[in-house]
Backbone as numpy.savetxt, mean C-alpha at the origin, in Angstrom:
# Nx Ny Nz CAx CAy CAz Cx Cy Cz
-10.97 -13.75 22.56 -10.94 -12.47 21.87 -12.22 -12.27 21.08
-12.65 -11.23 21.45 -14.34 -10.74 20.62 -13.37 -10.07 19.19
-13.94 -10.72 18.20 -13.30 -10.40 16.90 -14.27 -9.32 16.55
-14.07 -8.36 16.32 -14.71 -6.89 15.82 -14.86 -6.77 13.91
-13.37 -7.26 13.39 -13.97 -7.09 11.78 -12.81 -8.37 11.50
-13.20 -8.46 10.02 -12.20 -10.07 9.75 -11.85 -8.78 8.33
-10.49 -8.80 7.73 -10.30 -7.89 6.57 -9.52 -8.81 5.56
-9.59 -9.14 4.47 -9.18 -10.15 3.29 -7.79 -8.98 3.05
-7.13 -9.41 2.61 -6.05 -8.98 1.52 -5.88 -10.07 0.92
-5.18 -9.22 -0.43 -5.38 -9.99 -1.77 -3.53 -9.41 -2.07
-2.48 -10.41 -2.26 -1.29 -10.25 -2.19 -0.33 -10.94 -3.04
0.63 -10.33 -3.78 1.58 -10.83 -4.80 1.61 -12.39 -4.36
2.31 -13.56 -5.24 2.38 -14.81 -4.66 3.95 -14.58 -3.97
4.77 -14.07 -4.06 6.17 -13.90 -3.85 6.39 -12.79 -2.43
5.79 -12.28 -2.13 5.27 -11.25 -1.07 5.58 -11.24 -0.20
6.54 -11.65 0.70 6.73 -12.00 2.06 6.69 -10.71 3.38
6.16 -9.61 2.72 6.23 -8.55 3.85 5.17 -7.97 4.06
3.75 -8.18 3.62 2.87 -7.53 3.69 2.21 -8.12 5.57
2.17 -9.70 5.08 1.59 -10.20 6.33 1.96 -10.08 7.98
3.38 -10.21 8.02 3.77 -9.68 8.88 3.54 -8.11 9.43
3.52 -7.21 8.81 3.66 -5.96 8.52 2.38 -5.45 9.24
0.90 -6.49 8.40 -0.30 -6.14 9.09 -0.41 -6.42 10.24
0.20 -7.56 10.44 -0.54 -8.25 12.08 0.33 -7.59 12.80
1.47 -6.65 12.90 1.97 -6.06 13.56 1.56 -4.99 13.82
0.78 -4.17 12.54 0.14 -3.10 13.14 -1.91 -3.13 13.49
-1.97 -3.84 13.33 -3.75 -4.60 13.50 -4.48 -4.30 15.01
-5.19 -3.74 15.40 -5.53 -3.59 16.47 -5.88 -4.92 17.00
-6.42 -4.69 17.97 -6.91 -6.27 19.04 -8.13 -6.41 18.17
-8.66 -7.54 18.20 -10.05 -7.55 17.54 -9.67 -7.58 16.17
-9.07 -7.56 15.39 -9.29 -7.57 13.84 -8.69 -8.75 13.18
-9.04 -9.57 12.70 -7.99 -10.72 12.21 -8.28 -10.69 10.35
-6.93 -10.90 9.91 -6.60 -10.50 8.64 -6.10 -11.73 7.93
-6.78 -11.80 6.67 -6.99 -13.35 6.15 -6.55 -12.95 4.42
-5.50 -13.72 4.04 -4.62 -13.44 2.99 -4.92 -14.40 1.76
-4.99 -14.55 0.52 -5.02 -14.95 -0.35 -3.85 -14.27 -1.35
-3.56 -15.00 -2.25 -2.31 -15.05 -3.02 -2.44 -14.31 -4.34
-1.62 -13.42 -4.93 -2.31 -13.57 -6.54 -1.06 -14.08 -7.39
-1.08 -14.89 -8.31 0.03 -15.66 -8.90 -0.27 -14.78 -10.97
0.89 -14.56 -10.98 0.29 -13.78 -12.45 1.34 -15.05 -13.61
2.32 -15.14 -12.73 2.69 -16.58 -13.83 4.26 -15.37 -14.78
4.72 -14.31 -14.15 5.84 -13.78 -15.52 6.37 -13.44 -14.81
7.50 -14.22 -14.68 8.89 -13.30 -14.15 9.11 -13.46 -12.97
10.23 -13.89 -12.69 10.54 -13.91 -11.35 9.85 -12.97 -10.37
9.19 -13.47 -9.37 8.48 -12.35 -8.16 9.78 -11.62 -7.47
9.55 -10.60 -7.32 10.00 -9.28 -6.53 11.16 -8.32 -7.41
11.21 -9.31 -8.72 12.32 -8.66 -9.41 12.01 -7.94 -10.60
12.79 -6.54 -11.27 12.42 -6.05 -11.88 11.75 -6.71 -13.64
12.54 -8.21 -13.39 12.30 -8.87 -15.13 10.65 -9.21 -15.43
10.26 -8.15 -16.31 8.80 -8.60 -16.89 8.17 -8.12 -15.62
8.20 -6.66 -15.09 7.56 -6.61 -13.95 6.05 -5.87 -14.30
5.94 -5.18 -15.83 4.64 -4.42 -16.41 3.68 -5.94 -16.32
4.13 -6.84 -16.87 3.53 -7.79 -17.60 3.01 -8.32 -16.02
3.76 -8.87 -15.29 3.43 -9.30 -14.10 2.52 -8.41 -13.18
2.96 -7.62 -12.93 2.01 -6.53 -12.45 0.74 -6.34 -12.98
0.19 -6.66 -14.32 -0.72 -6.91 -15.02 -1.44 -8.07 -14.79
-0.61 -9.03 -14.54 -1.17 -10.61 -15.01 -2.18 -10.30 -13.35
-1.38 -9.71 -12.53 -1.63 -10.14 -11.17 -3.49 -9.44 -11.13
-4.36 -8.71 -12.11 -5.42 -8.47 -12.34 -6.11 -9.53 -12.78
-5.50 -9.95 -13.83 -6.14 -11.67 -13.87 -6.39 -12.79 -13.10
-5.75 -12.32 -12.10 -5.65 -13.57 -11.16 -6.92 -13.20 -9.97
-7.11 -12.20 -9.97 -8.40 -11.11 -8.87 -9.31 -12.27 -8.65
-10.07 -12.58 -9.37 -11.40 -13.54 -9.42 -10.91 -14.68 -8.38
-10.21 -15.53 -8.96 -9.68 -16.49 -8.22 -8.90 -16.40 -6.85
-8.53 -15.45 -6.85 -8.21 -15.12 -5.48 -9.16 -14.94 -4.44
-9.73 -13.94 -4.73 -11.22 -13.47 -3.80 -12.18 -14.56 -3.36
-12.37 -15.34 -4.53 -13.51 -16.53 -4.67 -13.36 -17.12 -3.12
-11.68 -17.48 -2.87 -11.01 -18.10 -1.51 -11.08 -17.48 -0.56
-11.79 -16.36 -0.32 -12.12 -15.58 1.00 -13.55 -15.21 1.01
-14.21 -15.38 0.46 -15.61 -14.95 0.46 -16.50 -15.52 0.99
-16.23 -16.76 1.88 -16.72 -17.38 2.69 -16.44 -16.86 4.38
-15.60 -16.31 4.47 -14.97 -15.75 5.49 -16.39 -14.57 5.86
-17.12 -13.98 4.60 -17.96 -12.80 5.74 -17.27 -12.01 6.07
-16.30 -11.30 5.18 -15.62 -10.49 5.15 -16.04 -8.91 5.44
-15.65 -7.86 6.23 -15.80 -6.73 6.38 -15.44 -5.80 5.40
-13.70 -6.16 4.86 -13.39 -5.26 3.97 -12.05 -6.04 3.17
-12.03 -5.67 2.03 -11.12 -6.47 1.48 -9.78 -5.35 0.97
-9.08 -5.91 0.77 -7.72 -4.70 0.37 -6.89 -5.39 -0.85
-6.44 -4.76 -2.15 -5.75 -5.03 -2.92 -4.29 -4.54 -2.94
-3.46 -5.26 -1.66 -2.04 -5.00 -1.06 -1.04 -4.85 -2.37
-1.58 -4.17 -3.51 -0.20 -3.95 -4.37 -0.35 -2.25 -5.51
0.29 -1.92 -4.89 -0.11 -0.71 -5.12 0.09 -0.22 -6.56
1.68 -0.99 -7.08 1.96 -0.57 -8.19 0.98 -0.83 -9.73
0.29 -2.22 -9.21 -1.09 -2.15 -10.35 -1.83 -1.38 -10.45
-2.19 0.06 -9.85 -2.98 0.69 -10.10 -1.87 1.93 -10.83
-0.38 2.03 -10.61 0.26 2.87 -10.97 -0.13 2.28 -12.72
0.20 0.78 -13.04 0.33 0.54 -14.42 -1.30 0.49 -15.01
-1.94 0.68 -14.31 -3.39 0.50 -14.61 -4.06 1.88 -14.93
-3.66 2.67 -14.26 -3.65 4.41 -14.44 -4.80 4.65 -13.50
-4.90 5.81 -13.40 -5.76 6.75 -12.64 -6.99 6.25 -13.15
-7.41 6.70 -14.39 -8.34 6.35 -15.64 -9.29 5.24 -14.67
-8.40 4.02 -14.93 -8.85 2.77 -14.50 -8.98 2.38 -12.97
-8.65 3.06 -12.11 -8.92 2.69 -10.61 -10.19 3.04 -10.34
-11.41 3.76 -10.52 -12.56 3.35 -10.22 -13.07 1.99 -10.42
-13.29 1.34 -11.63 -13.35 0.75 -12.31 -12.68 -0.72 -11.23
-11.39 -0.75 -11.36 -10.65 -1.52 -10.46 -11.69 -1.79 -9.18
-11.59 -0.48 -8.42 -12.25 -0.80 -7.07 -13.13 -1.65 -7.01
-14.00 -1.06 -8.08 -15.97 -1.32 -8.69 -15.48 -3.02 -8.36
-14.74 -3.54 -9.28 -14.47 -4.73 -9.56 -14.39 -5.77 -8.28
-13.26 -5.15 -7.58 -12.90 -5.37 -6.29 -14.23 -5.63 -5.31
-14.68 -4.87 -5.44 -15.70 -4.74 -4.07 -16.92 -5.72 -4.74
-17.42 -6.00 -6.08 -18.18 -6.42 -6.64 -18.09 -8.31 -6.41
-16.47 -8.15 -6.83 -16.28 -9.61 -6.63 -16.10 -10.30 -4.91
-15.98 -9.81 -4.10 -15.81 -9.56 -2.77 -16.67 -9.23 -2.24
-18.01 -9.02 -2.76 -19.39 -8.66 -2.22 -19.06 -7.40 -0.68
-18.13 -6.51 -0.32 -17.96 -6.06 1.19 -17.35 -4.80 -0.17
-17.02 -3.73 0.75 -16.32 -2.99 0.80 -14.59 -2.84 0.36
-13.97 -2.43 -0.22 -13.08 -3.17 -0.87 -12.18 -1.57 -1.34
-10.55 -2.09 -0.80 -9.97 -0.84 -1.71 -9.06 -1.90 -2.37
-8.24 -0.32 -3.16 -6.68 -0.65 -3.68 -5.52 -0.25 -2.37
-4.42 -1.04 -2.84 -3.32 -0.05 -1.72 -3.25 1.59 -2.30
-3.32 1.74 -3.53 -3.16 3.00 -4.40 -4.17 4.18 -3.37
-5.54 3.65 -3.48 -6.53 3.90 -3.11 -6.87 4.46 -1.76
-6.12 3.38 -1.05 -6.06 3.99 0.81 -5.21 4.56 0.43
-3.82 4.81 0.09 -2.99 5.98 0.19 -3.35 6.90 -0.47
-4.22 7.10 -1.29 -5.02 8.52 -1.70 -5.78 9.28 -0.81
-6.71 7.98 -0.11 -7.56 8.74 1.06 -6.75 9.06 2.07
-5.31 8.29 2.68 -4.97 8.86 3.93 -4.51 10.28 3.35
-3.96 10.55 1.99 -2.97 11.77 2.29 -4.75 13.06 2.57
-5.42 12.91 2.22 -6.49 13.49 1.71 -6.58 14.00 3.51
-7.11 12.69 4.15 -7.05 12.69 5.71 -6.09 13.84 5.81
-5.07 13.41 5.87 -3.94 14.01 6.62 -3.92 15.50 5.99
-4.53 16.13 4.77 -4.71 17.47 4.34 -3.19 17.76 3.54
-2.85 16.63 2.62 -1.30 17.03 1.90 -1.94 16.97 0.90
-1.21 18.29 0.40 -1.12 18.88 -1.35 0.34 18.44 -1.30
1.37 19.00 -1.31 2.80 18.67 -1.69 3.04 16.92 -1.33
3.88 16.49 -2.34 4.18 15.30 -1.63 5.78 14.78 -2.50
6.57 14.37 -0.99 7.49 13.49 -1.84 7.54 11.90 -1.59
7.96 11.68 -2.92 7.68 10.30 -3.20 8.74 9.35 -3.36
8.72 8.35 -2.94 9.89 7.52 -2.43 9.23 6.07 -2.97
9.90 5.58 -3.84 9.51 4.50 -4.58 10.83 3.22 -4.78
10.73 1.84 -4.70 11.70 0.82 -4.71 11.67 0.40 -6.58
10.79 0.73 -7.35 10.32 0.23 -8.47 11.45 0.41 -9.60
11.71 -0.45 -10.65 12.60 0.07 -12.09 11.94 1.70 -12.50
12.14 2.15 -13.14 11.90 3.42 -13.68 10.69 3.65 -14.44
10.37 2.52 -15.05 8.68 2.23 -15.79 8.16 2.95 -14.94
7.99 1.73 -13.72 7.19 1.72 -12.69 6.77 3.02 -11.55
8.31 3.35 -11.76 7.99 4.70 -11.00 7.38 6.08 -11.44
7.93 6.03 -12.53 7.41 7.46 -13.34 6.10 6.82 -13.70
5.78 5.70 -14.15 3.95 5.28 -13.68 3.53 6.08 -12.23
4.22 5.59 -11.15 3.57 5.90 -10.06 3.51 7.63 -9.55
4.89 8.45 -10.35 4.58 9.87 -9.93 3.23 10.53 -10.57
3.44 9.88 -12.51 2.21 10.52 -12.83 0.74 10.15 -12.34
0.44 8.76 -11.43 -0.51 8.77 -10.94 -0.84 9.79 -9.42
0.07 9.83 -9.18 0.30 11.09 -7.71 -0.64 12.52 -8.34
0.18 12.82 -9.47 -0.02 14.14 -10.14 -1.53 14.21 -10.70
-1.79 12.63 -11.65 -2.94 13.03 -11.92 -3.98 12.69 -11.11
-3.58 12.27 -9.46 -4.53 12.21 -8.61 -5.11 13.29 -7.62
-3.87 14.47 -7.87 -4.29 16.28 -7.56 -3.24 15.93 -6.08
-1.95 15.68 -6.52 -0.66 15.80 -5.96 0.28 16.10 -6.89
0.58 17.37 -5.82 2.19 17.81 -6.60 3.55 17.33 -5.69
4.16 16.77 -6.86 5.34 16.13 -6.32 6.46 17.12 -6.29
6.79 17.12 -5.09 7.59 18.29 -4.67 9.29 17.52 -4.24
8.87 16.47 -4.31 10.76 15.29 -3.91 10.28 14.27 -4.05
11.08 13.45 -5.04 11.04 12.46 -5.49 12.36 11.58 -5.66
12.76 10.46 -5.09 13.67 9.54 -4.81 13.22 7.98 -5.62
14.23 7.32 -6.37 13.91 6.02 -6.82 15.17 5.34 -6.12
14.80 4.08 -5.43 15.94 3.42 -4.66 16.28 2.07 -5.85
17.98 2.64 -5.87 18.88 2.13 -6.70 19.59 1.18 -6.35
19.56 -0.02 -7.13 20.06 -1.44 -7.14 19.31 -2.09 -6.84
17.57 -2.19 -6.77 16.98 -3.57 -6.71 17.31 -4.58 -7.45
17.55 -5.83 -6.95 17.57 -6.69 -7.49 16.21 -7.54 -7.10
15.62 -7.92 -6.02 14.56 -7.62 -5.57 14.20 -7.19 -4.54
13.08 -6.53 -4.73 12.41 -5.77 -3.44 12.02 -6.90 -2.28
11.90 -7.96 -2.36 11.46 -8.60 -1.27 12.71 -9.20 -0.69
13.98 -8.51 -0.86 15.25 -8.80 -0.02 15.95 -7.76 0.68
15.12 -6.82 0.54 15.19 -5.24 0.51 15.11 -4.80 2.07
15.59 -3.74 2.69 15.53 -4.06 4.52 14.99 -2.67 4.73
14.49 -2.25 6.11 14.18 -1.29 6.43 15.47 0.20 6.84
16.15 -0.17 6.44 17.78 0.72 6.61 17.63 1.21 5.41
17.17 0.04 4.30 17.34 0.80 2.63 16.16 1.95 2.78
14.83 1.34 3.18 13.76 2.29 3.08 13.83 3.64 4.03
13.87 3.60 4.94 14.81 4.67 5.68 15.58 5.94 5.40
16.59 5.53 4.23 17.74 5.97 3.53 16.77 6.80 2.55
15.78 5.51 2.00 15.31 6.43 0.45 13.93 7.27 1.39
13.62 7.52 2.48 12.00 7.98 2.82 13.37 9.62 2.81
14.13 9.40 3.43 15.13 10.74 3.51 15.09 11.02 2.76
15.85 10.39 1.50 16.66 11.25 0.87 15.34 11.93 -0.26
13.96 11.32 -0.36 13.27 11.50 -0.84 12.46 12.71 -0.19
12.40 12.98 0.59 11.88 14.56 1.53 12.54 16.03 0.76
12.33 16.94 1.08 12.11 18.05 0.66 11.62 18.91 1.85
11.55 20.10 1.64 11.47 21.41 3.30 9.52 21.75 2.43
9.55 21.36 1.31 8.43 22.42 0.90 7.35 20.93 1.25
7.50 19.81 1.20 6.51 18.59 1.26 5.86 18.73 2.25
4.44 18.27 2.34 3.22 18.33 2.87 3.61 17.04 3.64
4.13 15.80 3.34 4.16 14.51 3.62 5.30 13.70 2.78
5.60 12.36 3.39 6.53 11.47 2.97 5.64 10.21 2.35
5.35 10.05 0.90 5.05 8.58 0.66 6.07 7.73 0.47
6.12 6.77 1.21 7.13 5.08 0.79 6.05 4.67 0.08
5.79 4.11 -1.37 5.52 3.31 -1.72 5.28 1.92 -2.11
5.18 0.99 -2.01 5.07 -0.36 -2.43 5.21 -1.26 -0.91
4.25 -2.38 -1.11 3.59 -3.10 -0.20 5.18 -4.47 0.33
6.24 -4.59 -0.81 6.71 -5.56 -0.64 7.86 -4.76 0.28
8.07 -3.67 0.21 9.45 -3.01 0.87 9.08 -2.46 2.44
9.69 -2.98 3.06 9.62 -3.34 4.76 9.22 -1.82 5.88
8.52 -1.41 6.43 8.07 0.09 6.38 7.68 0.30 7.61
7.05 -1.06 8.37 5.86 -0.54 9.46 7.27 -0.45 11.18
8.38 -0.42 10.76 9.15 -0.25 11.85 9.82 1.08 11.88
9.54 2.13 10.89 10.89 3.15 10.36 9.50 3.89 10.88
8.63 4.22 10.77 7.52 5.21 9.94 7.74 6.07 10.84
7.76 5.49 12.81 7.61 6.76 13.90 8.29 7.33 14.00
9.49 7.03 14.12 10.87 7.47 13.99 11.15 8.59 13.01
10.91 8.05 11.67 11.08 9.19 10.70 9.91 10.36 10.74
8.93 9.91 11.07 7.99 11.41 10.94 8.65 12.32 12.47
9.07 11.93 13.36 9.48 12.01 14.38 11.29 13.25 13.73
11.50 12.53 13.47 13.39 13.22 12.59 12.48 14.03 11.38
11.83 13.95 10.50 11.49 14.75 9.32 10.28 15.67 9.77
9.37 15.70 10.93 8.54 16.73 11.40 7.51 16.72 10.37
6.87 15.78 10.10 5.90 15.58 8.82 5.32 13.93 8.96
4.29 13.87 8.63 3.53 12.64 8.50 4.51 11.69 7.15
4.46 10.49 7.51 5.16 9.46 6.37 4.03 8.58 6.33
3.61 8.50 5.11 2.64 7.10 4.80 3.41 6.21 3.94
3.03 5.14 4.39 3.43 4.07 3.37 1.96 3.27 3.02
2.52 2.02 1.84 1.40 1.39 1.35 0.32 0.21 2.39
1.60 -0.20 3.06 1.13 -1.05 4.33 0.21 -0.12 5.15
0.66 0.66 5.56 0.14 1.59 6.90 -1.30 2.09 6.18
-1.24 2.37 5.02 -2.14 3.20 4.80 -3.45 2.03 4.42
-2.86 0.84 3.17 -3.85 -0.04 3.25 -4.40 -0.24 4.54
-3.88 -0.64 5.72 -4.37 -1.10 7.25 -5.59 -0.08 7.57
-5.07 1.12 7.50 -5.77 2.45 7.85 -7.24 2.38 7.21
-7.26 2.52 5.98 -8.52 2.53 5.04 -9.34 1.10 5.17
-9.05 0.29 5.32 -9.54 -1.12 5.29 -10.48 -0.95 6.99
-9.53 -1.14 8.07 -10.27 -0.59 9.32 -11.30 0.44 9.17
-11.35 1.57 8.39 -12.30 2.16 8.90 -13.66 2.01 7.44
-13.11 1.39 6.73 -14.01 0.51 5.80 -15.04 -0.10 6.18
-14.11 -1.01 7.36 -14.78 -2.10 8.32 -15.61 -1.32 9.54
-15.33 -0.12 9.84 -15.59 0.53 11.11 -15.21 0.38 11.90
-14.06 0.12 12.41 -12.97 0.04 13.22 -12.30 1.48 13.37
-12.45 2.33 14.18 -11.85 3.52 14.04 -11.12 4.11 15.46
-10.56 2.64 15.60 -9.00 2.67 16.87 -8.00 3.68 16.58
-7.50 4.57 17.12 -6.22 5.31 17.28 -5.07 3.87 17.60
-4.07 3.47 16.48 -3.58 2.54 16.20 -1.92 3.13 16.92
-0.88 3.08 18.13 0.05 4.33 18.05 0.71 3.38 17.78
2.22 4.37 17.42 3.24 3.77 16.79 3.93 3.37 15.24
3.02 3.83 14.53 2.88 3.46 13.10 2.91 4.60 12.14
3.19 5.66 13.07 2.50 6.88 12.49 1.11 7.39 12.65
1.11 9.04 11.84 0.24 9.86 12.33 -1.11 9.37 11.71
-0.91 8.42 10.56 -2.46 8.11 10.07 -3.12 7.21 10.72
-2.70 5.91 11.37 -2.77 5.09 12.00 -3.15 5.75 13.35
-2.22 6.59 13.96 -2.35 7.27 15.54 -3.46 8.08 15.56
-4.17 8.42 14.71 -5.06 9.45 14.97 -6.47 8.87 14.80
-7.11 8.84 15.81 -8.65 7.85 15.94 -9.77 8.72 14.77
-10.90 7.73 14.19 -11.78 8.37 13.58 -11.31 8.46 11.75
């Protein structure tokens, strides 16, 4: 196999759905190389101490990256989206800067590619479909809003205990019930809740593009790298070359 780009992600230590998720949707040619981030509070995937953790997991950036930077990396990706929700709008330049600085390549947030795909895809309206406690989420609408999205349906999926036990039937349930007739698009949010099997299907039943954090990190990172494959199956951001 002629390897075309090598792409780092940088991923919760508790995480078990991102990796799978990529190499399932990854074109031929791209191989995707993972490092951990460990923030040290609170049980992983569960709502206890999840600001603090979600936080810590910025501290941990340096040391993570350091472990891929030998690789000659194309593009690097920060697979957790909700740190930029608790980090704010404010602070995601800044973030990136960081990102790409310490990673010497090209470098997003998950926050970040899902800003540029909806941008791609030409959505003003958006509903938003989130697995997070309530902090977390109303973090993540007002970053929608103050990123020049109006949230037009908005869904929080009830009873996490944790998201990384969480199935694609739940996400499914909440990408629905989270839609609206006036939405431009469907965001699923967060990297740990299971996504890259529902996405065709539902834009397919809802007649509207669905991004999630997976799909969209994959998306932005590839064409970071210059990889600009029409990816099918994953949805319309992924399916559409360039």
């Amino acid at each position: 196999m002629t390897i075309r780009a090598r792409i780092g992600v940088l991923v919760p230590s508790g995480n078990p759905t991102v990796e799978p998720e990529l190499y399932r949707m990854a074109p031929s040619g791209v191989t995707i190389h993972f490092a951990r981030l460990d923030s040290g509070a609170g049980a992983p995937g569960t709502p206890e101490a999840i600001e603090q953790r979600t936080l810590g997991y910025l501290h941990a950036l340096p040391g993570a990256v350091r472990t891929l930077t030998d690789l000659k990396l194309d593009a690097v990706v920060l697979a957790h989206t909700g740190v930029s929700y608790v980090n704010g709008v404010a602070g995601e330049p800044a973030l990136a800067t960081q990102l790409a600085n310490l990673a010497g390549t090209h470098a997003t947030t998950a926050a970040g590619a899902i800003a540029a795909g909806l941008r791609r895809l030409g959505v003003k309206r958006l509903a938003l479909a989130t697995p997070y406690p309530p902090s977390i989420s109303e973090a993540g609408r007002a970053f929608w809003e103050a990123s020049g999205f109006e949230i037009v349906g908005y869904r929080r999926l009830e009873g996490v205990a944790n998201i990384y036990d969480e199935t694609e039937d739940r996400a499914r349930t909440l990408a629905r019930a989270a839609d609206v007739p006036t939405a431009d698009a469907v965001l699923v949010s967060g990297t740990g809740l299971p996504t890259a099997g529902i996405i065709e299907g539902l834009e397919q039943e809802l007649a509207k593009p669905v991004v999630t954090s997976q799909q969209a990190s994959l998306w932005r990172a590839l064409r970071l790298a210059r990889v600009a494959d029409a990816v099918p199956g994953f949805g319309r951001l992924l399916r559409e070359p360039g």
